[in-house]
BASEZA-964545 format. One line per 3 residues: number of its first residue (from 1); their letters; for each residue x negated, z, y of C-alpha. Coordinates in pm, whole numbers, always signed. Each point is the difference from the previous one (the first is absolute). Last residue first. Example, Ala and Ser with C-alpha at 12.3 -4.5 7.8 and 13.67 -1.06 7.14 Angstrom:
2 = sa = -1367/+714/-106 ~ +137/+66/-344
This chain:
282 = xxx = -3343/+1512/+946 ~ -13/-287/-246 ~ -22/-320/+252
279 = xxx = -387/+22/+7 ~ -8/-90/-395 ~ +159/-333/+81
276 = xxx = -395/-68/+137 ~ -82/+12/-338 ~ +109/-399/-32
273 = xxx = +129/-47/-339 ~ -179/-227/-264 ~ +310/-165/-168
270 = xxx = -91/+275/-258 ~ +53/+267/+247 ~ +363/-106/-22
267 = xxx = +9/-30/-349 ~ -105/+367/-63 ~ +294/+128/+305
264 = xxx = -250/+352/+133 ~ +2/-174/+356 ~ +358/-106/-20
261 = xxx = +122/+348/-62 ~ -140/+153/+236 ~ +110/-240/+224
258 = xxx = +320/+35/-131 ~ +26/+384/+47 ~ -173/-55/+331
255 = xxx = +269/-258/+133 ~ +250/+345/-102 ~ +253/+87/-297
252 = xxx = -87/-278/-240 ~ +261/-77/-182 ~ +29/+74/-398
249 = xxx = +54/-355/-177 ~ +327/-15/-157 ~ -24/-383/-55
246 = xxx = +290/-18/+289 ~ -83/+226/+160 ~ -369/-145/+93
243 = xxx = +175/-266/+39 ~ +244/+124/+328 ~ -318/+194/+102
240 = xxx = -212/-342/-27 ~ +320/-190/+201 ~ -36/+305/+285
237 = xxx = -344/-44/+57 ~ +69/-416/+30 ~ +260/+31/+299
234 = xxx = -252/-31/+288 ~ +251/+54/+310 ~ -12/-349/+217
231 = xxx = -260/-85/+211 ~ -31/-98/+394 ~ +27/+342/+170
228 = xxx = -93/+234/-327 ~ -310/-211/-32 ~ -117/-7/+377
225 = xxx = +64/+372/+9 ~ -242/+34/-312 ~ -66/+323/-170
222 = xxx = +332/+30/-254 ~ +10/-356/-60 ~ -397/+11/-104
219 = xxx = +86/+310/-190 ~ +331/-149/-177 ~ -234/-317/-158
216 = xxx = -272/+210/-69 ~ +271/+165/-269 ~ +158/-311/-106
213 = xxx = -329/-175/-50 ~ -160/+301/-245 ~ +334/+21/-117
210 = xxx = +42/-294/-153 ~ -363/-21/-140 ~ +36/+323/-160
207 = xxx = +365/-131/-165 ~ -104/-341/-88 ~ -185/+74/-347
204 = xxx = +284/+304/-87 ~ +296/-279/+129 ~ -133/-246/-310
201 = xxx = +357/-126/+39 ~ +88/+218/-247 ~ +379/-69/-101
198 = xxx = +147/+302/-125 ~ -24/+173/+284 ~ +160/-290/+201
195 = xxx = +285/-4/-252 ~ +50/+445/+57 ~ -29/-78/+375
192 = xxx = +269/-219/+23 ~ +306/+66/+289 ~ -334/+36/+231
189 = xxx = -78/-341/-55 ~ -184/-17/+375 ~ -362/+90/-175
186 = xxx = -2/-349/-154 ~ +80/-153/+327 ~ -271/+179/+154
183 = xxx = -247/-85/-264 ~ +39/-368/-3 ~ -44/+30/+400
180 = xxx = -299/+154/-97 ~ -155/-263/-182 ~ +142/-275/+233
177 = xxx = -209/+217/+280 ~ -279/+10/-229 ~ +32/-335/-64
174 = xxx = -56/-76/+382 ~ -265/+201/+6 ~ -177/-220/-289
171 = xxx = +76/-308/+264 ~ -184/+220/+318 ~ -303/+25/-260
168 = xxx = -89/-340/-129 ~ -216/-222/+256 ~ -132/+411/+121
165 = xxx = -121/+60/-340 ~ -146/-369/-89 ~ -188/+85/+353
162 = xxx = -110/+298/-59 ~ -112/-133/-349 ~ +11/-27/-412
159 = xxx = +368/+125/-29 ~ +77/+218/-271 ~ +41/+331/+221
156 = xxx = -79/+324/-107 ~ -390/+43/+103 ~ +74/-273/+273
153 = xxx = +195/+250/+167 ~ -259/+237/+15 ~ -280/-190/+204
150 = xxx = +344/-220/+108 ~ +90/+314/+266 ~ -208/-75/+274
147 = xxx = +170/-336/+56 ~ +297/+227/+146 ~ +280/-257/-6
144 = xxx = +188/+32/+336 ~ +204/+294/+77 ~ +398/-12/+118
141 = xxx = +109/+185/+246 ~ +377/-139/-52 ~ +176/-175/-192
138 = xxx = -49/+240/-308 ~ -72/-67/-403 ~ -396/-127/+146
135 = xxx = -82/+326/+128 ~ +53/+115/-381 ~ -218/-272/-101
132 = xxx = -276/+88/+265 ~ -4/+379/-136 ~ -31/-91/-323
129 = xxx = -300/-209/+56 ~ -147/+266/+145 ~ +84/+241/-254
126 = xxx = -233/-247/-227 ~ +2/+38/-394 ~ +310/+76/+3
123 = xxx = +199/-276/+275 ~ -240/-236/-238 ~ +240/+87/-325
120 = xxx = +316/+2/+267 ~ -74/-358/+132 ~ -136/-226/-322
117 = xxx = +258/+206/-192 ~ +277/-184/+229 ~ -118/-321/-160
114 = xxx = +6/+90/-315 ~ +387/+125/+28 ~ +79/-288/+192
111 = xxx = -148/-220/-269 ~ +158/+198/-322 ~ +335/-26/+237
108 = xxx = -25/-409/-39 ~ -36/+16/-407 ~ +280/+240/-8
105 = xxx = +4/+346/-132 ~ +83/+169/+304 ~ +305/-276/+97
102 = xxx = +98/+101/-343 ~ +11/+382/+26 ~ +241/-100/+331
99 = xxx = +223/-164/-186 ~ +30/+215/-261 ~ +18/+294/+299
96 = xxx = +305/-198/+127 ~ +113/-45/-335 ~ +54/+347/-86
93 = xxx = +117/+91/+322 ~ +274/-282/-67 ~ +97/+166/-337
90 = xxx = -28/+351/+167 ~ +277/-109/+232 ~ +198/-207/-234
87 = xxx = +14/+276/-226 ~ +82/+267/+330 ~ +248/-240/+114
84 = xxx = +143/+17/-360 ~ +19/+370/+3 ~ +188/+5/+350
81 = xxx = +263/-274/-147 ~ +64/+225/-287 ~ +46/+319/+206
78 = xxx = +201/-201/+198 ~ +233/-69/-267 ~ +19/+303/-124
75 = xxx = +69/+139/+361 ~ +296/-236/-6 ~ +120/+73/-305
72 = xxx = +49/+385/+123 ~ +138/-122/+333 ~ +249/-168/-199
69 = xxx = +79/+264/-217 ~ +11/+249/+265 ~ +254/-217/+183
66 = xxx = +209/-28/-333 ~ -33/+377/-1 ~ +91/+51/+372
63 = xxx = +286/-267/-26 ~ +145/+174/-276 ~ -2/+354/+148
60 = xxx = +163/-163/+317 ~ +250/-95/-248 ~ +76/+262/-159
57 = xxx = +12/+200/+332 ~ +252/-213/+117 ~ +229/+18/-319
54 = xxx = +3/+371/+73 ~ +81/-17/+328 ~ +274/-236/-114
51 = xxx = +124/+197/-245 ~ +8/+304/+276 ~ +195/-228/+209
48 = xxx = +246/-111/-289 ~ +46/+362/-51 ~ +48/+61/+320
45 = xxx = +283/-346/+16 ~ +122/+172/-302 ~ +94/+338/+134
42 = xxx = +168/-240/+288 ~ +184/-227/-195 ~ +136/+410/-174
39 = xxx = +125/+76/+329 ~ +99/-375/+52 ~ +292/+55/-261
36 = xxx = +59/+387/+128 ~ +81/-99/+299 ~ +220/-319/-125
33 = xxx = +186/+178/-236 ~ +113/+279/+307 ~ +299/+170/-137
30 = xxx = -189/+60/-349 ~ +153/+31/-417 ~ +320/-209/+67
27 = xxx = -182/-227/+132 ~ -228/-103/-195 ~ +281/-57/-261
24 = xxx = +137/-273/+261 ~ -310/-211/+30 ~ -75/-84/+332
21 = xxx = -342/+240/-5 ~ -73/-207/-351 ~ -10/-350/+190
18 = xxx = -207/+121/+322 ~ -249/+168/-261 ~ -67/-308/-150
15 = xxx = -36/-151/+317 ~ -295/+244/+76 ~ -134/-81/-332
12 = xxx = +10/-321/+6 ~ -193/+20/+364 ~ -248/+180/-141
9 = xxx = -60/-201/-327 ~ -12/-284/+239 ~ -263/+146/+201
6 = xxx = -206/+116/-300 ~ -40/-318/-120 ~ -60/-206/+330
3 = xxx = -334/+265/+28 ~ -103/-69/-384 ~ +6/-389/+90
C-alpha cells in the first residue's frame, strides 16, 4: 500500500509539472519549461531515492527488533519448557528410587535379602567358600562345593547339616544374584545420587560384603583364560564404586586398601571371618 502511494504521488507530480511548464507565465520567465520542469522531477526523484533508502532502513530496523522480540520470547519459552523437563525429570527420579526403596522394604525382598546373607556371611567365615561362589558367577571353570569348608561354614550358617546346606545353597545364590541385580539398578540412577543418599538402604552393612565378591570376582576374571573366553566382564566392582559415591564413601585406592580394610571391618569379624583373608594384605 505505502509502495502504490508513493508511485502515484510521483507520477502527480510529474504531470503536475507537465501542466505548469505549458503555462504561459512560465514562459515568459525560461525558453526551455519543460527542461527545467523535469530538472526539478529529477531533484525529487533523488530525494525520493534517498527517502526510500531511508524508509528501507526503517524497516529492516523493524524487522530486526520484532525478530529480536520473537527470538527473545522464544528463548523464554524454552527456558520454561527446559525447567519443567528438569521437574518432571527429578519428579520421575524421585519415584524411581521410591519405587525402588519399596521393592527393599517389601515382605518378598526381606527373603532375598536373608537368603543372600546365608551366602556372603559363610563366604567370611570360609575363603573357600568364597572362592567357589565367585567360580560359580562365571560359565566357565567352575569349582564344585569344597566339603572341606562346612567345619567353618557351619559356624555361620543356620542350617543343622551338610546335607541341609548343600539341599539349600545353589537357591540362596540365586538371591544373591537377585540381591545384586537390586543393587545394580540402584547404582544406574546416576541423575539421583542426592535421593539415594538420603535413602539408606543399609549400603554401610552390604558394602564389605559387596566388595569382598566384586573384588575376587575381577581376580578370578583377570587369571582365567577359560573365564575371559566364555564370560562376560564382571560389572559388580564398578556398581560398589558408583555407591560408594553415591553415600560419599571415600574409595579404596587399591584391592589391598580394601582388604585392609575388610579385615579390621568390627561386624565383619563378627560373622567369624576366615584369617586366611589376612594373606591377601601384601
Amino acid at each position: 500500500m505505502l509502495g502504490l502511494m508513493i508511485c502515484f504521488g510521483i507520477v502527480g507530480v510529474w504531470l503536475i509539472a507537465i501542466v505548469v511548464g505549458l503555462q504561459p507565465e512560465i514562459r515568459a520567465y525560461t525558453q526551455q519549461p519543460f527542461s527545467d520542469a523535469f530538472s526539478g522531477i529529477n531533484a525529487l526523484f533523488a530525494g525520493c531515492a534517498f527517502g526510500g533508502v531511508i524508509l528501507t532502513i526503517w524497516l529492516q530496523i523493524h524487522e530486526l527488533q520484532e525478530t529480536r522480540d520473537e527470538l527473545q520470547k522464544t528463548a523464554s519459552a524454552n527456558l520454561m519448557m527446559a525447567d519443567a523437563s528438569r521437574v518432571m525429570a527429578m519428579h520421575a527420579d524421585q519415584k524411581a528410587i521410591l519405587d525402588v526403596f519399596q521393592t527393599y522394604c517389601s515382605e518378598y525382598f526381606q527373603g532375598v535379602k536373608n537368603d543372600a546373607m546365608s551366602v556372603l556371611i559363610p563366604c567370611v567365615a570360609s575363603s573357600r567358600y568364597c572362592e567357589f561362589v565367585v567360580s560359580r558367577f562365571f560359565v566357565a571353570d567352575q569349582q564344585a562345593f569344597p566339603t572341606e569348608c562346612w567345619e567353618r561354614v557351619s559356624k555361620a550358617s543356620y542350617c543343622k547339616t551338610l546335607d541341609e546346606f548343600l539341599a539349600k545353597e545353589q537357591a540362596y545364590r540365586y538371591k544373591l544374584d537377585e540381591l545384586i541385580n537390586f543393587f545394580t539398578m540402584l547404582s544406574s540412577q546416576e541423575n539421583s545420587k542426592s535421593i539415594i543418599a538420603n535413602c539408606d538402604f543399609s549400603y554401610s552393612w552390604w558394602r564389605p560384603l559387596l566388595w569382598m565378591i566384586a573384588v575376587q570376582q575381577e581376580e578370578r576374571y583377570a587369571n582365567n583364560e577359560a573365564v575371559r573366553k566364555y564370560g562376560t566382564v564382571p560389572y559388580l566392582l564398578n556398581v560398589v564404586k558408583r555407591l560408594d559415591d553415591a553415600y560419599g564413601l571415600v574409595p579404596f585406592k587399591t584391592t589391598e586398601a580394601f582388604w585392609r580394610f575388610f579385615v579390621g571391618h568390627p561386624k565383619v569379624r563378627q560373622y567369624g571371618m576366615d584369617e586366611a583373608y589376612h594373606a591377601r594384605i601384601g
